[in-house]
C-alpha positions as CSV (number, residue, x, y, z in Angstrom):
1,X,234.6,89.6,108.8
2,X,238.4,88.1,109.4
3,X,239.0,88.1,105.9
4,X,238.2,91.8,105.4
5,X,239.8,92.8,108.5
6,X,243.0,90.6,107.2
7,X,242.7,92.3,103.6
8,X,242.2,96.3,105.3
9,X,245.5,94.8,107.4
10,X,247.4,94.1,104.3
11,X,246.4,97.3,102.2
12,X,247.7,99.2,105.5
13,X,251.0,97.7,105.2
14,X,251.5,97.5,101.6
15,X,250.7,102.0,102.3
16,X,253.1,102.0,104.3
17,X,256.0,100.3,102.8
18,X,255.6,101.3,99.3
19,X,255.0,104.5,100.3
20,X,251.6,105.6,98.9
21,X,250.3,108.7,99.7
22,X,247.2,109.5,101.6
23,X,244.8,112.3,101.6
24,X,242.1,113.4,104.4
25,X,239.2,113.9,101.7
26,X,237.2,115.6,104.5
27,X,239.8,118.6,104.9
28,X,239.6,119.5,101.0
29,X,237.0,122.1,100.4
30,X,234.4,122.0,96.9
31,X,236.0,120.5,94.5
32,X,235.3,121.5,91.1
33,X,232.6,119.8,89.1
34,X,235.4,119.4,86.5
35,X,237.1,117.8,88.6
36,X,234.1,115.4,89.7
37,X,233.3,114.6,86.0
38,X,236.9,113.0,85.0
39,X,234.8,109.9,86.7
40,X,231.7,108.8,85.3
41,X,229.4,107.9,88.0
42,X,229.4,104.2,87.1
43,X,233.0,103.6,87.6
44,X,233.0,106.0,90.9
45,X,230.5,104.3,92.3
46,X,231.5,100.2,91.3
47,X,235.2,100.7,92.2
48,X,235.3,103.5,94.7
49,X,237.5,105.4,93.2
50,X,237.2,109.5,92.7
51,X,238.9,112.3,91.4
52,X,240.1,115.2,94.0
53,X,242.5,117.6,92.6
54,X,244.1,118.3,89.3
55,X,247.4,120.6,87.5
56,X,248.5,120.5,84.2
57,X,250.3,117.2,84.2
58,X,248.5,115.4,86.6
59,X,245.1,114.1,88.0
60,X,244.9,113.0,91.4
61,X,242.5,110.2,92.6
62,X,241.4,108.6,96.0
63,X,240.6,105.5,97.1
64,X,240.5,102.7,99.4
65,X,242.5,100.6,97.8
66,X,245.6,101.9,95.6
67,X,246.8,98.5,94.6
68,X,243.1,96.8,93.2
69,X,244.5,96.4,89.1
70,X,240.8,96.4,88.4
71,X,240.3,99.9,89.4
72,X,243.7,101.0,87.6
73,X,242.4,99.1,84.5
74,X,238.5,101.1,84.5
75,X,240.3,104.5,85.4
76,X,243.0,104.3,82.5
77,X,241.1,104.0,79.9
78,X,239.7,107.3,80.4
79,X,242.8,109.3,81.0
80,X,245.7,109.9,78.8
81,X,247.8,110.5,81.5
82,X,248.5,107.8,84.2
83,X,247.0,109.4,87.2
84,X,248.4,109.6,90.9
85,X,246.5,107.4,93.1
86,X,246.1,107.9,97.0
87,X,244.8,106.2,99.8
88,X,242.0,107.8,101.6
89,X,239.3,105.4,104.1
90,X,236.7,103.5,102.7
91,X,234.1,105.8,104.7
92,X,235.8,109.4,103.7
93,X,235.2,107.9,100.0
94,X,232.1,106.9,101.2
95,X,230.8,110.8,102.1
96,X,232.4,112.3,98.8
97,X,230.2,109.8,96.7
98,X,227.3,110.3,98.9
99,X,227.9,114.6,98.2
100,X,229.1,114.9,94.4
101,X,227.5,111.1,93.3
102,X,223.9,111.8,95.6
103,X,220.8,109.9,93.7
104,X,217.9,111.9,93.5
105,X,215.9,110.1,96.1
106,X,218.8,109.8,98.7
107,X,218.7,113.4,100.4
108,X,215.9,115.1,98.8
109,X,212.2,114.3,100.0
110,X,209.4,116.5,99.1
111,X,210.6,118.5,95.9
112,X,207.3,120.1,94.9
113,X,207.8,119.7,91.2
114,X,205.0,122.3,89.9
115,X,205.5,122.8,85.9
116,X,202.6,124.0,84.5
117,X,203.5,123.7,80.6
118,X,203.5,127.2,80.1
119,X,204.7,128.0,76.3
120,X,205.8,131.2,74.8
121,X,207.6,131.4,71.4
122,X,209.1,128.1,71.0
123,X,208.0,124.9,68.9
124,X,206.7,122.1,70.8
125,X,209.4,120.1,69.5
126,X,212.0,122.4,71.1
127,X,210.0,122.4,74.6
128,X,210.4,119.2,74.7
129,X,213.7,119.4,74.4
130,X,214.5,121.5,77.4
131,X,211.8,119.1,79.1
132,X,214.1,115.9,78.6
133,X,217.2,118.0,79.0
134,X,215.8,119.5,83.0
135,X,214.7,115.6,83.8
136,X,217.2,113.8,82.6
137,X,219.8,112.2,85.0
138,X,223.0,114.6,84.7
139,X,220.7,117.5,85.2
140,X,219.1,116.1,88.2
141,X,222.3,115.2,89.7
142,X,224.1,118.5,88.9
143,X,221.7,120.6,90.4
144,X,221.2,118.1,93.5
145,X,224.8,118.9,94.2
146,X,224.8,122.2,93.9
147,X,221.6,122.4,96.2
148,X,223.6,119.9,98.3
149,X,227.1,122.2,98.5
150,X,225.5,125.1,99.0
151,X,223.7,124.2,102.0
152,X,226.9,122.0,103.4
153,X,228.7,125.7,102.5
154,X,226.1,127.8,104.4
155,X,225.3,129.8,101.2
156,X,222.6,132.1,101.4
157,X,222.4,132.6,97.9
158,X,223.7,130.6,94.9
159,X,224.3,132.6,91.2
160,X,224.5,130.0,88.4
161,X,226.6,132.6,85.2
162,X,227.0,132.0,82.1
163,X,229.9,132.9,80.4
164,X,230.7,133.1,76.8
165,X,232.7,129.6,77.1
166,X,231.5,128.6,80.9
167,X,229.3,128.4,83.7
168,X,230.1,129.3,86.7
169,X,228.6,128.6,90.2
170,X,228.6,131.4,93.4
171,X,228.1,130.9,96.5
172,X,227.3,134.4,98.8
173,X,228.5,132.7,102.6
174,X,227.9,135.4,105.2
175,X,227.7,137.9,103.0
176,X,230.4,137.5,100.8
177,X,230.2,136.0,96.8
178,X,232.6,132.9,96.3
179,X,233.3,130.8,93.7
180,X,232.6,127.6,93.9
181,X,232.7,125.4,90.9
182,X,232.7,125.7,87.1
183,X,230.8,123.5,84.6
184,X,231.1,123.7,80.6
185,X,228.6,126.0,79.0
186,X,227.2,123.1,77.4
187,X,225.5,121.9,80.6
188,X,223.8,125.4,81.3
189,X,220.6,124.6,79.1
190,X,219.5,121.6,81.3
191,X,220.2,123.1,84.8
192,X,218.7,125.9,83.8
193,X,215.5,123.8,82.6
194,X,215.4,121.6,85.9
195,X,215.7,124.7,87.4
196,X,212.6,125.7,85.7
197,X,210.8,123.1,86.4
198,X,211.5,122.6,90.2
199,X,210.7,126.6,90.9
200,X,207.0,126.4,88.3
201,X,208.6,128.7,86.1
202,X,208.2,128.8,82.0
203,X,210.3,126.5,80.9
204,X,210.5,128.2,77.0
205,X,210.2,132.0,78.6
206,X,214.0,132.9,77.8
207,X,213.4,136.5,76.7
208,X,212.1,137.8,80.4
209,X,213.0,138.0,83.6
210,X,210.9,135.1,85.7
211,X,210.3,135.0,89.4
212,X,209.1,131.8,91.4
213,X,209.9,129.2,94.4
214,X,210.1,125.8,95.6
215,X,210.5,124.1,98.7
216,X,212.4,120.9,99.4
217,X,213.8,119.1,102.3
218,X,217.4,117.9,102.3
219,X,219.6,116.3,105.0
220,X,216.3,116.6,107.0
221,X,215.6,120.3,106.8
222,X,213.0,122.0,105.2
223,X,214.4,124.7,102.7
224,X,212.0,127.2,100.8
225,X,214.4,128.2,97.7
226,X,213.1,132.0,96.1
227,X,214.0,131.8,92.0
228,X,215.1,134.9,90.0
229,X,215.6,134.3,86.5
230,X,217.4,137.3,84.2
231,X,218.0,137.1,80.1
232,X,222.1,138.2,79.9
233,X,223.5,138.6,76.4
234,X,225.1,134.9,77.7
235,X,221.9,133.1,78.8
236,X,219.8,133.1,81.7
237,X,221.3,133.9,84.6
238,X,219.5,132.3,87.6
239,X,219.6,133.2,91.7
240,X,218.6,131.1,94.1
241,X,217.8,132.6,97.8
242,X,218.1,129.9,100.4
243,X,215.6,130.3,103.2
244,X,216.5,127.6,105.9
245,X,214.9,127.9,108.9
246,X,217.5,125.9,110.9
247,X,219.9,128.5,110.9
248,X,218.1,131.7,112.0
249,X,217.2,131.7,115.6
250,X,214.0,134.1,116.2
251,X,214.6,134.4,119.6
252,X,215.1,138.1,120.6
253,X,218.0,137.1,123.1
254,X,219.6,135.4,119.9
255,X,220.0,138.5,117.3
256,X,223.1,140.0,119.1
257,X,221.6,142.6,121.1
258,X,223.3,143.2,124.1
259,X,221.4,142.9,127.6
260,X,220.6,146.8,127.8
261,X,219.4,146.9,124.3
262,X,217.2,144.1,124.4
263,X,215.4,145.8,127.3
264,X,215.3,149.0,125.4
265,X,213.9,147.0,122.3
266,X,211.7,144.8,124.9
267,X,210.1,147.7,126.5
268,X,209.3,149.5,122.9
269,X,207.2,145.9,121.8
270,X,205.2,146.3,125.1
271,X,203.4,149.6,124.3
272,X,199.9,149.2,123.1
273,X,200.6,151.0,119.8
274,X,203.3,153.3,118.2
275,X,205.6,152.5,115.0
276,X,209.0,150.5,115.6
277,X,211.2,151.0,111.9
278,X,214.3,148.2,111.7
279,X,215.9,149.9,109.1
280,X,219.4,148.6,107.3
281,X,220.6,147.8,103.4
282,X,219.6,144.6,101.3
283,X,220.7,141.6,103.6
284,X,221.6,143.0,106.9
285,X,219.0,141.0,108.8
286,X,216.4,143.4,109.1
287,X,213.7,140.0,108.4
288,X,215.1,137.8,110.9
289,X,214.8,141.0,113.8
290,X,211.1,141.4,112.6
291,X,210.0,138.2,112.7
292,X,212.0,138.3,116.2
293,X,210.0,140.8,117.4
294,X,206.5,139.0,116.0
295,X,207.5,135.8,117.9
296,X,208.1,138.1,121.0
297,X,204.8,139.7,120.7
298,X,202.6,136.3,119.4
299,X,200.0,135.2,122.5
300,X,196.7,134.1,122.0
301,X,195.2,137.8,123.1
302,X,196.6,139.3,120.1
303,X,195.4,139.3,116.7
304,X,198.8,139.7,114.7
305,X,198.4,140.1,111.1
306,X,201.2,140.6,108.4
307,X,201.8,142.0,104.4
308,X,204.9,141.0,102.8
309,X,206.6,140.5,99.8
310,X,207.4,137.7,99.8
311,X,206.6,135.5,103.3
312,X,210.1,134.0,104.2
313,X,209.1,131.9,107.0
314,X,205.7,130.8,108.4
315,X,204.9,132.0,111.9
316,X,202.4,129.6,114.0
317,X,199.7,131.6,115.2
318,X,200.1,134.5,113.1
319,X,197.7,135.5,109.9
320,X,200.9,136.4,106.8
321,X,199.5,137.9,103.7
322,X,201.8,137.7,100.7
323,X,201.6,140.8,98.6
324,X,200.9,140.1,94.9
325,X,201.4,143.8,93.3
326,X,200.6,142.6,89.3
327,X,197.0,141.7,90.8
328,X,196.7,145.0,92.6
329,X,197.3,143.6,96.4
330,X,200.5,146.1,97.1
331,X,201.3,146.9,100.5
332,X,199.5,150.0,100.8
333,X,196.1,147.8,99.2
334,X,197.1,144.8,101.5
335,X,197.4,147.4,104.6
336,X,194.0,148.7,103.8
337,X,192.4,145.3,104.2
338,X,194.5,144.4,107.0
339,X,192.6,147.0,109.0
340,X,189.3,145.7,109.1
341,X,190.7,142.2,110.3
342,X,190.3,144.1,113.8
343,X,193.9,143.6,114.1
344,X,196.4,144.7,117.7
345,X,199.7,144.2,115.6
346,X,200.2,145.0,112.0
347,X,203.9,144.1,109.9
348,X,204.1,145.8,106.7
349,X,207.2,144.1,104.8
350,X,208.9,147.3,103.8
351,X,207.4,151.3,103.3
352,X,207.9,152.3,99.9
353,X,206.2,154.8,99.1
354,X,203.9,157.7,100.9
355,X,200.2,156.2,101.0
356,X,201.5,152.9,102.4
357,X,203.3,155.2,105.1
358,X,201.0,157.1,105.6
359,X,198.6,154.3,106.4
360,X,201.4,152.5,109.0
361,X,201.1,155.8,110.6
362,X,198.0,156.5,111.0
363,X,197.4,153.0,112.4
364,X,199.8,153.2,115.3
365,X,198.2,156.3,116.1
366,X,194.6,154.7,116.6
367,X,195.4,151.4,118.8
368,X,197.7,149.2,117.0
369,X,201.4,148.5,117.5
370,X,202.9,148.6,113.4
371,X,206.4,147.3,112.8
372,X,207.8,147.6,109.2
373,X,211.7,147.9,107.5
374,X,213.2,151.1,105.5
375,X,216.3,150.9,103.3
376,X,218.5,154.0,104.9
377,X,222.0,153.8,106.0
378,X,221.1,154.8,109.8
379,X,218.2,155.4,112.3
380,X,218.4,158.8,111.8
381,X,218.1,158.7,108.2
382,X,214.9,157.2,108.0
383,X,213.4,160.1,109.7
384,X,214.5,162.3,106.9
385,X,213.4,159.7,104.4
386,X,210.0,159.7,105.9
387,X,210.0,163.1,105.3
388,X,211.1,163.1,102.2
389,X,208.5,161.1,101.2
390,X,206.0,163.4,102.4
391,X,205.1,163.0,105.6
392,X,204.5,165.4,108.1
393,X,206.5,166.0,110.9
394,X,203.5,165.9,113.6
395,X,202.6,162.9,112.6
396,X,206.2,161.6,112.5
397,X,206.7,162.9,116.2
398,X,203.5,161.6,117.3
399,X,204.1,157.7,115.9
400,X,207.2,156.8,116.2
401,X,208.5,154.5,118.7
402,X,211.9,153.3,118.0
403,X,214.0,153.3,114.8
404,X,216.5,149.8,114.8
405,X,219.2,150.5,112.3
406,X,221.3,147.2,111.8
407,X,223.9,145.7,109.6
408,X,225.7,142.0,109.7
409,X,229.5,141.9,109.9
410,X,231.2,138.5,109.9
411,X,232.6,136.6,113.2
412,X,235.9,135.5,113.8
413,X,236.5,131.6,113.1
414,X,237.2,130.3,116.2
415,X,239.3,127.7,114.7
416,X,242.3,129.9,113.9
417,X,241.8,132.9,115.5
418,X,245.0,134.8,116.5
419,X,246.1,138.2,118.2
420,X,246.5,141.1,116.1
421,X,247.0,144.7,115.8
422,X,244.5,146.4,113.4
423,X,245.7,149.3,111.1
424,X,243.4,151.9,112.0
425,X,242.1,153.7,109.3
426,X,242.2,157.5,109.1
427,X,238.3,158.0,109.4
428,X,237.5,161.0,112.5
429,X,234.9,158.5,113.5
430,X,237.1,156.1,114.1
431,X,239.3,158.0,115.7
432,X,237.0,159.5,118.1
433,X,235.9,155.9,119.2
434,X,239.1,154.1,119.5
435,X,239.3,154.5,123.3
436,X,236.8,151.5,123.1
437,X,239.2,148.8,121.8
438,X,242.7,150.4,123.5
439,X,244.6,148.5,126.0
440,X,242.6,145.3,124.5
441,X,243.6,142.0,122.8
442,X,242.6,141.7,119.7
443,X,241.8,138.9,117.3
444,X,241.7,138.0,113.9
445,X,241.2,134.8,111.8
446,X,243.8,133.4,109.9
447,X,242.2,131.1,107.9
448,X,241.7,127.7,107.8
449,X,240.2,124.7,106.3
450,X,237.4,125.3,108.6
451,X,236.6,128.5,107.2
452,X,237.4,128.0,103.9
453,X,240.4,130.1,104.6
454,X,238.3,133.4,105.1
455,X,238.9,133.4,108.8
456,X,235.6,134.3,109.2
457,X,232.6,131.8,110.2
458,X,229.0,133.1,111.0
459,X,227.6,136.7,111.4
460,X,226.6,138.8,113.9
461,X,224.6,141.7,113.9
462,X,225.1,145.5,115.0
463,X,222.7,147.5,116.2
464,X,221.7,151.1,116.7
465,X,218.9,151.7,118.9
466,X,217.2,155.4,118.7
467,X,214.1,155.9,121.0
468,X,211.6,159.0,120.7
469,X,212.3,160.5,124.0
470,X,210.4,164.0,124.0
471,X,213.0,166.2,123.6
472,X,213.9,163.8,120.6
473,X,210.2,163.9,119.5
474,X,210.1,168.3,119.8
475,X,212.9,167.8,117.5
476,X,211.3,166.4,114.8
477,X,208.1,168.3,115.2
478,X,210.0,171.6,114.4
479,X,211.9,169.9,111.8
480,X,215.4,170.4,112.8
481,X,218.2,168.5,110.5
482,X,219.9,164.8,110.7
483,X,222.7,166.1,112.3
484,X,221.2,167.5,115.0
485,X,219.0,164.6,115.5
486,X,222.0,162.4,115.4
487,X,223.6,164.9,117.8
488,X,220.6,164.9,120.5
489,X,220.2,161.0,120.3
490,X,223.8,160.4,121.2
491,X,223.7,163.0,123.9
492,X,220.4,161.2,125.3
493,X,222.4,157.9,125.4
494,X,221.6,156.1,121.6
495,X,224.6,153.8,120.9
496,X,225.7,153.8,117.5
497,X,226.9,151.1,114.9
498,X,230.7,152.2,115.0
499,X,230.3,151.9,119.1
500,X,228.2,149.3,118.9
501,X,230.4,147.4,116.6
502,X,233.5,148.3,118.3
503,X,232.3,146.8,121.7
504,X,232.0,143.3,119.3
505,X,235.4,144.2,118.3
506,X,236.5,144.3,122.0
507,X,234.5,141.1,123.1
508,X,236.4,139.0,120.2
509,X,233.4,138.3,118.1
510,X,234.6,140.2,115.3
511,X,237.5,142.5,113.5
512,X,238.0,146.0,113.0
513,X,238.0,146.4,109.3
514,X,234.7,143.7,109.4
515,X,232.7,146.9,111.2
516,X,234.6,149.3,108.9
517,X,233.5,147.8,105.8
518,X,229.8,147.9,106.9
519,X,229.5,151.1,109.0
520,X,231.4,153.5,106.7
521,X,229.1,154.8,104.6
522,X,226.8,156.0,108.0
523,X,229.6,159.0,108.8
């Protein structure tokens, strides 16, 4: 122990006096997998040494030790260049190894690796092929760390792209696509196959699209992963949709809803039966509210039975159905059967189409509470979407409960947020609202390692809350339009998105273009 001590003392000094640079390896952000790969993994690993950062003249390495002649030696006989060493701590090196180096068994633990062998039009020879290629270590590793990034990142979604000379990895972190790394086209065959054979897909399907899942636990967290596979004139593009449990609270006090509105929305999942719509676009949160409201609702007196497509997240105590439409078990076939279960609550995953609504409906007219999603850009849409679809108005009156529109906008990164003065955009709705953030500091994020220089870290949601009071529900039974609905709800007290979001605003949870860019298309 004196001797290593005495030989850490003497690399410190030799740092300082010849004047070696050092880097914080933990401040740098993703580093690109070309960037990873001027190291082989033998060499990284034996002499602890890694690549960081690269320009045209230069490539930049870190290490413990930027005086050991034996690392120097390994290191450059692979570059033409002489690269630029710099000092970072044994353990910093340590945790980059451990990220971009990982072996398959050292985060991962339960990969359910379900390849059935399926073949289409390839030779056996060629399956093969993509076999070795998807279980081979390179591939293994490459898709580890992507898995491994992504979930560091807080992606939601990952998009592996092929290019017509490169592949190129996406991240979407709340919300928003980013780019995080870009490996040669060459490698896009075997991450696609391990890919493949992680999710159960067809491994020699490469014509048609392909759908399927996995689950896996990494850094201790179990992660269901959805798989879309799409044939581009490039290759198969693949998406990945990360469903961790860790970070979605289903705790109604944990969505964002304010004190009043969670008694409003509280109240509504008391009533012995009715129809409660959370309404929103792809990816505004409308799932995690649902399953909010279930958890809310889940006691031992209550037979709670669901229908989606597909089941994000297991729910103790409560009987999920996954809808499989190419064997005929759609919603409105799933509902069907759901009804003789004796159920008291019912979720239908999403109304798309009139039998299946017309089924919710009914329902929560005879005894049982039904909660299901719309896609429509407000609460007050989805009326008018229900009736476009063909329902009648009596029975829309007589049903309905409470329509939750919602969207996500980002939150400020505390790290480096700062005062600022928003340029307020032209918009009458705007305008009309403004008296909501006046006379009020405001904040903004400048960006920062942190946040990966988006000054943003996290989402939030917004909420519009409209309740069938019974001048709300004559309304709709003589079939007036939107905009007097809209006009009648905010006169009986409904708070919308824009108000709703501007109170965020005002609280320092988020900006003024962030509820812009997601309320906008509501006026």
């Amino acid at each position: 122990m004196d001797a290593q001590k005495s030989s850490k003392e003497i690399i410190q000094r030799l740092i300082e006096t010849e004047g070696v640079k050092t880097v914080d390896l933990s401040e740098i952000g993703l580093i690109d997998q070309a960037i990873i790969d001027l190291i082989p993994d033998d060499i990284a690993l034996k002499h602890k040494v890694v690549s960081f950062a690269q320009d045209e003249k230069q490539v930049y390495l870190a290490t413990p030790n930027p005086f050991d002649i034996y690392t120097h030696d390994a290191v450059s006989e692979l570059m033409h260049e002489q690269p630029v060493f710099y000092y970072s701590p044994e353990s910093q090196i340590d945790a980059y190894l451990r990220r971009y180096y990982v072996q398959d068994d050292m985060l991962f633990d339960d990969v359910e690796d379900n390849s059935d062998g399926q073949n289409s039009d390839i030779d056996d020879h060629a399956i093969e092929t993509l076999k070795s290629q998807g279980e081979e270590g390179p591939a293994i590793r490459y898709v580890n760390n992507i898995l491994l990034n992504a979930i560091q990142e807080r992606a939601s979604d990952i998009h592996i792209e092929p290019h017509e000379n490169k592949l190129k990895i996406l991240y979407r972190v709340d919300g928003v696509l980013h780019n995080a790394s870009t490996f040669p086209k060459k490698m896009h065959p075997s991450i696609v196959s391990r890919i493949k054979i992680l999710s159960s897909l067809d491994i020699a399907e490469r014509r048609l699209p392909q759908d399927g899942r996995t689950r896996m636990k990494i850094f201790g967290r179990d992660i269901d992963l959805r798989v879309s596979t799409l044939p581009t004139i490039n290759g198969e593009k693949i998406v990945l949709r990360i469903l961790d449990k860790d970070l979605h609270s289903l705790n109604i006090a944990d969505i964002g809803l304010e004190p009043e509105l969670q008694e409003k929305f509280k109240k509504c999942l008391k009533e012995p039966h009715g129809m409660i719509l959370v309404t929103g676009p792809t990816g505004s949160g409308k799932t995690t509210t649902l399953y909010s409201a279930l958890n809310y609702v889940n006691t031992d007196k209550k037979n709670i039975v669901t229908v989606e497509d597909p089941v994000e997240y297991q729910l103790p105590g409560i009987n999920q159905v996954e809808a499989k439409p190419d064997i005929g078990l759609t919603f409105s076939a799933g509902l069907r059967s759901t009804l003789r279960q004796d159920p008291d609550i019912i979720m239908v995953g999403e109304i798309r189409d009139l039998e299946t609504a017309e089924i919710a409906m009914r329902s929560s007219l005879t005894g049982h509470l039904v909660f299901s999603t719309l896609h429509t850009n407000s609460s007050t849409a989805s009326i008018m979407r229900l009736i476009d679809m063909g329902i009648e108005n009596y029975l829309l009156s007589s049903s309905l409960l409470m329509v939750v529109a919602q969207r996500l906008v980002r939150r400020i990164c505390l790290h480096c947020s700062e005062e600022y003065v928003p340029e307020l955009s032209q918009s009458k709705a705007l305008q009309k609202e403004a008296h909501i953030i006046e006379g009020v500091k405001l904040y903004k994020g400048k960006g920062c390692q942190h946040c990966g220089n988006t000054g943003y870290w996290g989402r939030v949601a917004l909420f519009e809350l409209l309740t069938f009071e019974n001048e709300l529900r004559d309304l709709v039974l003589s079939g007036e339009s939107q905009d007097s609905l809209r006009h009648k709800a905010e006169e009986l007290g409904m708070e919308t998105l824009l108000r709703n979001g501007l109170k965020k605003v005002r609280s320092g949870m988020t900006t003024v273009e962030e509820v812009m860019r997601v309320t906008s298309e509501v006026f």
